[in-house]
C-alpha positions in Angstrom: -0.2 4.2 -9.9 1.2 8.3 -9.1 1.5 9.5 -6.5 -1.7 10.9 -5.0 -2.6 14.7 -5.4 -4.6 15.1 -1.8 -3.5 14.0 1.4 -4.1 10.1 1.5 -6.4 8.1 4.5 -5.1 8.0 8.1 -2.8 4.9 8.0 -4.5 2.6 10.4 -8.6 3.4 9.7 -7.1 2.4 6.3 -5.4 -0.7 7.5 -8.7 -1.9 9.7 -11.1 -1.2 6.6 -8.8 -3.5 4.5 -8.7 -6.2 7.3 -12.3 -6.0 7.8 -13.5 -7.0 4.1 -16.2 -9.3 3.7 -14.9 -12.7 2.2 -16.7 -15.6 0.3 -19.0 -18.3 1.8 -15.7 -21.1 1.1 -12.9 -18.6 2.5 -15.1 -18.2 5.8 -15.7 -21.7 5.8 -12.0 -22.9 5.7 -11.2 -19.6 8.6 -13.9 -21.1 10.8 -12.4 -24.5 11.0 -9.0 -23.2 10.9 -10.6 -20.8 14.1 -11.7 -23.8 16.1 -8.2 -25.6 16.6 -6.6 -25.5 19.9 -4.1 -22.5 20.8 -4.8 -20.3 17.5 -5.7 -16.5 18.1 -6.0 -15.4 14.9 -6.9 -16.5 11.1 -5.6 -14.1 8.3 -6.4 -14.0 4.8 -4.0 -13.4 1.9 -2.2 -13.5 -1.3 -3.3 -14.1 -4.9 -6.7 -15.0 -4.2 -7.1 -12.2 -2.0 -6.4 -9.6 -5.2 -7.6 -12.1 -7.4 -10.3 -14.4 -7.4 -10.3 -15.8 -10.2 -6.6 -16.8 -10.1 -6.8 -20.3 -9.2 -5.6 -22.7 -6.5 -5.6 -23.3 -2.6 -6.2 -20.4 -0.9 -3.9 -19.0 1.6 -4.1 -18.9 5.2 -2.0 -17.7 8.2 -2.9 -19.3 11.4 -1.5 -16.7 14.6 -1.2 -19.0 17.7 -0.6 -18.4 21.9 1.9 -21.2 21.7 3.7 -24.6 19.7 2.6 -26.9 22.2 -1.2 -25.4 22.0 -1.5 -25.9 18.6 0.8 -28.8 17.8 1.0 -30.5 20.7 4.6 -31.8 22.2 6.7 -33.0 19.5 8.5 -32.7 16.4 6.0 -30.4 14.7 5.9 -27.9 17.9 9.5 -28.1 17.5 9.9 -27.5 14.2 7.8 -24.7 14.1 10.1 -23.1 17.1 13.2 -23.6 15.0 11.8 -23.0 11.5 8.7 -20.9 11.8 5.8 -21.1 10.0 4.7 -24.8 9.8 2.9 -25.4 6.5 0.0 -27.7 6.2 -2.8 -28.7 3.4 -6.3 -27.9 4.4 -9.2 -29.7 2.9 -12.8 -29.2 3.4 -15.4 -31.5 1.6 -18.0 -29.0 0.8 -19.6 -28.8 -1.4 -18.3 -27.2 -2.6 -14.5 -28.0 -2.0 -12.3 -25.9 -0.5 -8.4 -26.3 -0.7 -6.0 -24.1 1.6 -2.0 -23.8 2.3 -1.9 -22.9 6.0 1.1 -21.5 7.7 0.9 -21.7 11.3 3.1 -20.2 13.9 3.3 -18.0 17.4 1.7 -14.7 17.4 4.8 -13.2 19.0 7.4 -14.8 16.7 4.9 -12.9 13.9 5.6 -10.0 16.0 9.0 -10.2 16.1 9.6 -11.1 12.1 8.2 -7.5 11.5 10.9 -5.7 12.6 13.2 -3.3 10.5 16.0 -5.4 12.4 14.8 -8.8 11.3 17.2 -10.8 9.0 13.9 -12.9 7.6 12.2 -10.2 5.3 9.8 -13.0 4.4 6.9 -12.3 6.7 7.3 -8.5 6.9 6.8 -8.8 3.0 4.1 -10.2 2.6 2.0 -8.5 5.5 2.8 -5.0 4.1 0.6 -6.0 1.9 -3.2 -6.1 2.1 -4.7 -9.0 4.1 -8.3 -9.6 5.4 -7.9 -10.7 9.5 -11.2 -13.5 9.2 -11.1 -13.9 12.7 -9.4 -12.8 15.9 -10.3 -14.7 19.2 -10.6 -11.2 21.5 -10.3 -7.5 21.1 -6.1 -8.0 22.3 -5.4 -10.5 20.0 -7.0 -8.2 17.3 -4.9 -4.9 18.2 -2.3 -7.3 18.6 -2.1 -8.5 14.6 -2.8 -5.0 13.7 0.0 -3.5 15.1 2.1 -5.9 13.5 0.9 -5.2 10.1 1.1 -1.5 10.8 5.0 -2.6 11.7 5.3 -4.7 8.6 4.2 -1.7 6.1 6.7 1.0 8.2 9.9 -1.6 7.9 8.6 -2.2 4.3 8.7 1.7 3.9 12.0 2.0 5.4 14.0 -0.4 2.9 11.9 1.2 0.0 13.1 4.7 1.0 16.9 3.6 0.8 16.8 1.1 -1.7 14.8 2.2 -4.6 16.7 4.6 -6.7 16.7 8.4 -5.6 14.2 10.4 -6.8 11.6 7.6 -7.1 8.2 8.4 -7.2 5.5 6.0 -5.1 5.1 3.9 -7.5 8.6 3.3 -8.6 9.7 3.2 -4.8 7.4 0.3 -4.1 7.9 -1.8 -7.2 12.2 -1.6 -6.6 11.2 -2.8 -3.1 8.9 -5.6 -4.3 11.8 -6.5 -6.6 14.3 -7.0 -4.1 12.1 -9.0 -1.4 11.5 -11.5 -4.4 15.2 -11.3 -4.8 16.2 -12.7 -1.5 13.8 -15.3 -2.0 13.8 -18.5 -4.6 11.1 -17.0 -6.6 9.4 -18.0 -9.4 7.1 -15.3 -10.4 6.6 -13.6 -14.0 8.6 -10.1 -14.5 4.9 -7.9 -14.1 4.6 -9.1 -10.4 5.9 -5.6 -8.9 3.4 -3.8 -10.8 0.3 -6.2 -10.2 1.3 -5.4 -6.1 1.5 -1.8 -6.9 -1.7 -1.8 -8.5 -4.0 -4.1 -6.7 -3.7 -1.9 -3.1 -2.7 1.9 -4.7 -4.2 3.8 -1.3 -2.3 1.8 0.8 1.1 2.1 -0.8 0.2 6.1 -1.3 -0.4 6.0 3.0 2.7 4.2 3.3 4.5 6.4 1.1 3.4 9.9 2.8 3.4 8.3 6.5 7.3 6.9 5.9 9.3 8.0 2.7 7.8 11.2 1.4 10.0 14.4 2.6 12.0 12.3 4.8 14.5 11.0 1.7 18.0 8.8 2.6 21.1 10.5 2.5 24.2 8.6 0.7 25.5 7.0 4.0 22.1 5.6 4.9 22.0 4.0 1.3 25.2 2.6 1.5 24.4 0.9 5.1 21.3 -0.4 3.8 22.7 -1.8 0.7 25.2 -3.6 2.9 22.5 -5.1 5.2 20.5 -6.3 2.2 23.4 -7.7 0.7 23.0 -10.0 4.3 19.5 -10.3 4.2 19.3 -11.5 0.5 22.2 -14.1 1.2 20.4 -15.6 4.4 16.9 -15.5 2.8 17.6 -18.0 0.1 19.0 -20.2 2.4 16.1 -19.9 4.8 13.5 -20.2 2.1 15.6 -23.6 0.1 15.6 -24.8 4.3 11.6 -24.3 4.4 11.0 -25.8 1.3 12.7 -29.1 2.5 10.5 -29.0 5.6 7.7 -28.6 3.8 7.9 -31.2 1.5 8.5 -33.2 4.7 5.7 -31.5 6.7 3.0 -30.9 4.1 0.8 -33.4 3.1 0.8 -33.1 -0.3 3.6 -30.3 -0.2 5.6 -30.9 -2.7 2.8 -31.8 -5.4 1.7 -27.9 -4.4 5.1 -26.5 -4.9 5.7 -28.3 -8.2 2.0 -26.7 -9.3 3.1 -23.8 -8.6 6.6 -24.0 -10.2 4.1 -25.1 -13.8 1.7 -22.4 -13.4 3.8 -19.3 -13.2 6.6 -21.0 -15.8 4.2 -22.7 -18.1 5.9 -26.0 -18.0 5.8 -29.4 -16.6 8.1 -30.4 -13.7 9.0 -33.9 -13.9 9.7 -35.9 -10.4 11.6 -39.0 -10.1 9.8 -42.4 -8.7 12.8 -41.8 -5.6 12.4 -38.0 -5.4 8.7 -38.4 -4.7 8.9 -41.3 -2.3 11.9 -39.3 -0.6 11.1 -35.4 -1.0 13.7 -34.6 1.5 16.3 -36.6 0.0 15.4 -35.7 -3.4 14.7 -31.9 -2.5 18.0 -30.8 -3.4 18.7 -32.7 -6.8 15.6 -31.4 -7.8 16.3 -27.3 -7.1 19.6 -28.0 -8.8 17.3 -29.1 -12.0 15.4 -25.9 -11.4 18.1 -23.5 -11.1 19.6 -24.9 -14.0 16.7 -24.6 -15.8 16.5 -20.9 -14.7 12.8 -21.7 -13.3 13.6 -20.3 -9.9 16.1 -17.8 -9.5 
């Protein structure tokens, strides 16, 4: 992608008409039941599948709720999900045919609040700068609600791009050094053309971005060096957070280590073995086996 020639779309007519997509039959299906639980206000719609189709396995769901205790009831889960936010579960519907989701679930507010320029977690404000389709929102507020969060996500998103990419970066080049260091603070495992797939799969709304928050407003050296100093934080805290969900979920999610492991295979394009103790006891064995990993330079 270059950076457009005329004056790109108004930022948030752009961001509704990309919420508002039309989805498949099975991806509606799975939003509908996800819709009906107790507590949840929204149902978004996102990731690989979303630019990709064809791409293969579950799809991906974020479930926005009023409360733990609404959707989770009073427990450990509602607990976890305070502490540890999102909970991740495995989502089956019989069909036919089939349908397969990873759902994370947690607070509409605590989504809020992860979108923040201020937010040690870049996780979530990461991933929702990105495009996402919002299947269903329970009223008008709850749906102005989600989108301006999203619209918060792709201005922090901007902000980091602006002061970390190199100077003199042009759209594209600003938004693919930004992809590269959110994958950076996490324990990634995707293939070197990620960055450019992003770029390419949403080019109107990284141009919007771009002219709304980077173009002719460009960092000076001091602003660069403060931000490379916070990131420097952020990319510390964000492998820890990320190794400390991964051990919940494979404690959490039915089935969640089996998905993590598939998806280990399927971007490296090799087997992950598990030991008869590491799969009766994921969170015991969660560590020995990210030592194997990093080792093995499969997550990085």
């Amino acid at each position: 992608m270059t950076a457009a020639s005329s004056e790109p779309p108004a930022l948030r007519p752009l961001l509704e008409r990309l919420c508002d997509r039309p989805l498949g039959p099975e991806i509606a299906a799975m939003a509908r039941h996800l819709a009906a639980r107790p507590g949840v206000v929204a149902v978004l719609f996102y990731g690989a599948q979303l630019r990709d189709a064809g791409s293969g396995g579950p799809l991906d769901f974020y479930v926005l709720t009023e409360g733990d205790a609404a959707y989770h009831g009073h427990g450990l889960a509602a607990l976890a999900n305070r502490l540890l936010p999102p909970n991740v579960y495995h989502e089956r519907l019989a069909g036919p045919p089939p349908v397969s989701a990873k759902v994370a679930v947690m607070r509409l507010d605590a989504f809020r609040h992860r979108m923040r320029r201020e937010s040690l977690d870049t996780t979530l404000w990461a991933r929702f700068c990105q495009p996402v389709v919002l299947v269903r929102a329970r009223d008008g507020a709850a749906r102005a609600a989600v989108l301006d969060a999203l619209e918060e996500a792709g201005a922090t998103a901007a902000w980091w791009a602006a002061r970390l990419a190199p100077e003199g970066s042009d759209a594209t080049a600003c938004w693919q050094a930004l992809f590269a260091h959110t994958y950076g603070a996490e324990l990634r495992v995707e293939r070197g053309g990620r960055m450019r797939d992003l770029t390419a799969a949403a080019p109107d709304l990284y141009a919007a971005l771009h002219a709304a928050h980077i173009a002719g407003q460009p960092a000076d050296a001091a602003e660069r060096r403060r931000a490379a100093l916070g990131w420097a934080w952020r990319r510390r805290l964000g492998k820890a957070l990320n190794l400390a969900r991964l051990v919940k979920a494979a404690a959490t999610f039915r089935g969640g280590i089996e998905y993590a492991l598939a998806k280990i295979e399927r971007h490296s394009g090799a087997p992950v073995a598990l030991r008869p103790w590491e799969r009766r006891w994921p969170i015991l064995g969660a560590p020995f086996v990210l030592v194997r990993l990093l080792r093995e330079k499969r997550l990085r």
